[in-house]
C-alpha positions in Angstrom: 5.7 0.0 -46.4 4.4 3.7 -47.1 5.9 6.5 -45.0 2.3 7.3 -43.5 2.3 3.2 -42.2 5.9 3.7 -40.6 4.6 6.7 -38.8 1.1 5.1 -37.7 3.1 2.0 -36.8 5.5 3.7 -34.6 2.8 5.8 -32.4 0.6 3.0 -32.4 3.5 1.0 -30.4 3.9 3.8 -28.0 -0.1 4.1 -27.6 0.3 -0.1 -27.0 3.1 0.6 -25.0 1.4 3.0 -22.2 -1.8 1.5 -22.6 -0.2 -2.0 -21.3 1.4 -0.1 -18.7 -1.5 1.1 -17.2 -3.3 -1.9 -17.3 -0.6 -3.3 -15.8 -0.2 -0.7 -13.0 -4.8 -0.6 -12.3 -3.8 -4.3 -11.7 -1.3 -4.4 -8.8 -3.0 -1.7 -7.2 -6.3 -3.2 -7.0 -4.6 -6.7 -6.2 -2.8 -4.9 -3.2 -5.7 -3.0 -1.9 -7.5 -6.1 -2.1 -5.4 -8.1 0.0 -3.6 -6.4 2.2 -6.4 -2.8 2.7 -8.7 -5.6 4.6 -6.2 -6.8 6.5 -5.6 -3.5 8.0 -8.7 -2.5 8.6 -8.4 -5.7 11.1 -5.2 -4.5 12.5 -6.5 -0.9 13.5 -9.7 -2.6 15.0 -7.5 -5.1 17.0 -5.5 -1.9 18.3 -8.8 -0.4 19.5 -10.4 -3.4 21.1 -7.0 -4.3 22.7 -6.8 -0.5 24.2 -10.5 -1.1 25.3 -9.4 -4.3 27.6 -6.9 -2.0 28.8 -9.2 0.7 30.0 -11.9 -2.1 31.4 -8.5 -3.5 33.4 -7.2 -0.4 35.1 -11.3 0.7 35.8 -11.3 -2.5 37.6 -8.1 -2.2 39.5 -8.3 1.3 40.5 -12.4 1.6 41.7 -11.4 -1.5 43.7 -8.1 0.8 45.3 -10.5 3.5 46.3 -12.4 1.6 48.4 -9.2 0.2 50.3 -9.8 2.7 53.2 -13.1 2.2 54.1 -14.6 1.0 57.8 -15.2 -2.7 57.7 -18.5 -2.5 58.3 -18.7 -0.4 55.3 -20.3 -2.1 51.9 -17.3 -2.7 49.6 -18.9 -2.0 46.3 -18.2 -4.6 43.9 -21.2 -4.9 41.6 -19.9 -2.6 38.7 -16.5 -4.5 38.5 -18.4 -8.7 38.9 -21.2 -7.6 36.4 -19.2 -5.6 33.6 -19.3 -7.7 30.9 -17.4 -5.5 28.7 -13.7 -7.5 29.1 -15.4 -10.9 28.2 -17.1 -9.0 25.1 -14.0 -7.3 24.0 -11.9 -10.2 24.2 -14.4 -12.4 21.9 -14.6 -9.5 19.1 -10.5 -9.8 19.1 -10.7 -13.7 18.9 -13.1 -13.4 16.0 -10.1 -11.2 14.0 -7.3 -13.0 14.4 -5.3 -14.8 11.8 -1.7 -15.3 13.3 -1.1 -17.5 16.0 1.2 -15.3 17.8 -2.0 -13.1 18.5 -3.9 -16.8 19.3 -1.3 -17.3 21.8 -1.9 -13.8 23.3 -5.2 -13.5 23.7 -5.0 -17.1 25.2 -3.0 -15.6 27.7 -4.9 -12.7 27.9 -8.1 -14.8 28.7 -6.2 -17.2 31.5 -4.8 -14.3 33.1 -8.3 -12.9 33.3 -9.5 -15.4 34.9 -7.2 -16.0 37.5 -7.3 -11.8 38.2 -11.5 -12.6 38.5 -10.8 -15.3 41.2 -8.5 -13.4 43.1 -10.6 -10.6 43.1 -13.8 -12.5 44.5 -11.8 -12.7 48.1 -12.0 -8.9 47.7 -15.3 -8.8 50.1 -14.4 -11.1 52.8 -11.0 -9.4 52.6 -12.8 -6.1 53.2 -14.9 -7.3 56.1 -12.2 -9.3 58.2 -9.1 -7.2 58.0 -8.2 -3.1 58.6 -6.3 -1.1 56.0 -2.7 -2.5 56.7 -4.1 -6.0 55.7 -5.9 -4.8 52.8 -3.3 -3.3 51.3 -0.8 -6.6 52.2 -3.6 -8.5 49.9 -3.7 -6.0 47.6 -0.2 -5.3 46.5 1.1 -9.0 47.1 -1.9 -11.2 45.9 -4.1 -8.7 43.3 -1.4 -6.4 41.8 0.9 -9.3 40.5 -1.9 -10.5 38.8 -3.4 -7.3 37.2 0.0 -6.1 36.1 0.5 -9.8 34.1 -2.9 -9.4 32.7 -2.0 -5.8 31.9 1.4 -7.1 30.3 -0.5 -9.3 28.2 -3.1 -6.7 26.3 -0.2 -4.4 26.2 1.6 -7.3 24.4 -1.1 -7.6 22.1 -1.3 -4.2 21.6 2.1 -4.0 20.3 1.9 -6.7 18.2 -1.0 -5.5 16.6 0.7 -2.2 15.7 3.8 -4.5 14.3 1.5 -6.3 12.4 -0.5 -2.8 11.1 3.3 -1.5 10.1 4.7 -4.3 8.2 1.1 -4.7 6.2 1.4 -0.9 5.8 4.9 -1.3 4.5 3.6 -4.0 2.0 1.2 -1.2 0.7 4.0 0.9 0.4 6.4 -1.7 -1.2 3.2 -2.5 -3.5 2.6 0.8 -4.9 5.8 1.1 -5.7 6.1 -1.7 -7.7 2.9 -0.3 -9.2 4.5 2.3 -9.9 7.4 0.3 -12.2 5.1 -0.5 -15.0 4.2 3.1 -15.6 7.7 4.3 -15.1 9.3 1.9 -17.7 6.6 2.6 -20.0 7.3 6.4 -20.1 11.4 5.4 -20.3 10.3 3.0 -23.3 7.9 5.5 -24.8 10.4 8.4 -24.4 12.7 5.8 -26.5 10.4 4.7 -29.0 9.9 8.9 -29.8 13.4 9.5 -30.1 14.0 6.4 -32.1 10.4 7.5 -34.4 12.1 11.7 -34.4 15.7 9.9 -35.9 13.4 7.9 -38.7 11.5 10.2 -39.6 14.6 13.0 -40.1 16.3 10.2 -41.7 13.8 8.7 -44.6 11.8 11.5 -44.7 13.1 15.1 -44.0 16.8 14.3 -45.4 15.1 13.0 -48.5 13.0 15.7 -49.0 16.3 18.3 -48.3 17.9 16.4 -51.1 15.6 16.5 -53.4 15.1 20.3 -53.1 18.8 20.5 -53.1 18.7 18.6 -56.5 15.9 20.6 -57.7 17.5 23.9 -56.8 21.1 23.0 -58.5 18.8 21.9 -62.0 17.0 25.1 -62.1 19.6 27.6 -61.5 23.3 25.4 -63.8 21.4 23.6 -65.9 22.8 20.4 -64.2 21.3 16.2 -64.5 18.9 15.5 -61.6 20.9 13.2 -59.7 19.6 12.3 -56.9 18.9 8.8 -55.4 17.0 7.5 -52.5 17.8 4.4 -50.8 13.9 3.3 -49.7 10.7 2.0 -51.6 7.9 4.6 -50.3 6.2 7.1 -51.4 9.4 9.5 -51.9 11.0 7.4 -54.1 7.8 7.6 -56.6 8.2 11.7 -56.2 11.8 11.6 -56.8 11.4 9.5 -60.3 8.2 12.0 -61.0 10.9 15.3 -60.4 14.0 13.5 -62.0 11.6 13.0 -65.7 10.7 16.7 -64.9 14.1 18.1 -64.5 15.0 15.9 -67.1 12.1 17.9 -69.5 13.4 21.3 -68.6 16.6 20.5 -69.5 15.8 19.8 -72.5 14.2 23.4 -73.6 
């Protein structure tokens, strides 16, 4: 093989090399983004929706407390908290996202616990017109709290495990791009090799040749001595050293 071939061989291996690399690399992160970028985007929405149920729960809770003092013959005002729809809304949208049954479990919980927080709140009104603000407040902290603050526990439950679930998936990203990353980085490390290991053979079968040669070359033309040098490949150099030992041969002659 010619010396030009051994050189186009070797940088066409670190070209093949990096090229693979990359491919390699554009792979894994489109693979990750793909499965797990999706996933997140559920994970963040979850977070918001649960945080919604929160704020629809303590709305709830805390127009109901600031009404406890009123007169009895008063009008406890209890159609923004019966007709709000918003709970029963948010809840669905979570249900619809859900892929673990941890967070089925939850929002099972979630909705039971909502339901028995609605009945209990329905003997709000008659509570309000039988009783005076020492009853009210019996009712309110024994019978309605209880079961706010389990609802409560519950979103705040899912909550949580929402943002587990939205740092583990975010640590697969991580973990992912980093393995990404390993094709690329042993590509350079083999490519750095492959360069050194092309520098050495070129310095050895080409530029220590071709310092031998002129060493030869020099040596004939200033003592008169045989050409005698001889290379150990079959290239091109070998043809130019045959070519220069017939001339030195010719001028030794004159």
């Amino acid at each position: 093989m010619g010396i030009s071939n051994k050189i186009n061989l070797g940088f066409l291996v670190v070209g093949f090399v990096l090229v693979l690399a990359s491919l390699v690399s554009i792979f894994e992160i489109g693979r990750i983004r793909r499965s797990v970028g999706d996933v997140i985007s559920v994970n963040v929405e979850n977070i918001n929706i649960s945080s919604q149920l929160l704020e629809v729960t303590d709305q709830n809770i805390f127009a109901l407390l600031s009404q406890i003092g009123i007169t009895p013959d008063s009008l406890l005002e209890l159609e923004s908290i019966y007709d709000d729809a918003r709970f029963n809304r948010y809840l669905q949208a979570t249900r619809t996202t859900l892929a673990t049954k941890k967070e089925m479990a939850l929002t099972d919980s979630i909705m039971f616990a909502y339901a028995a927080y609605m009945q209990i709140l329905n003997e709000a009104r008659s509570v309000w017109q039988e009783n005076e603000y020492v009853q009210r407040r019996e009712w309110y902290t024994q019978r309605l709290y209880p079961t706010y603050s389990r609802l409560r526990k519950y979103v705040q439950d899912l909550i949580s495990l929402e943002q587990e679930l939205l740092h583990q998936n975010t640590q697969l990203i991580q973990d992912g791009f980093y393995r990404s990353l390993m094709p690329g980085v042993i590509a350079v490390a083999s490519s750095v090799l492959l360069l050194f290991l092309l520098s050495y053979f070129i310095r050895i079968y080409l530029i220590l040749p071709l310092r031998q040669i002129r060493l030869g070359v020099k040596n004939t033309l200033l003592f008169k001595t045989k050409y005698q040098v001889k290379l150990p490949s079959d290239d091109e150099l070998v043809e130019l050293n045959e070519s220069i030992t017939k001339l030195c041969d010719e001028h030794n002659k004159l």
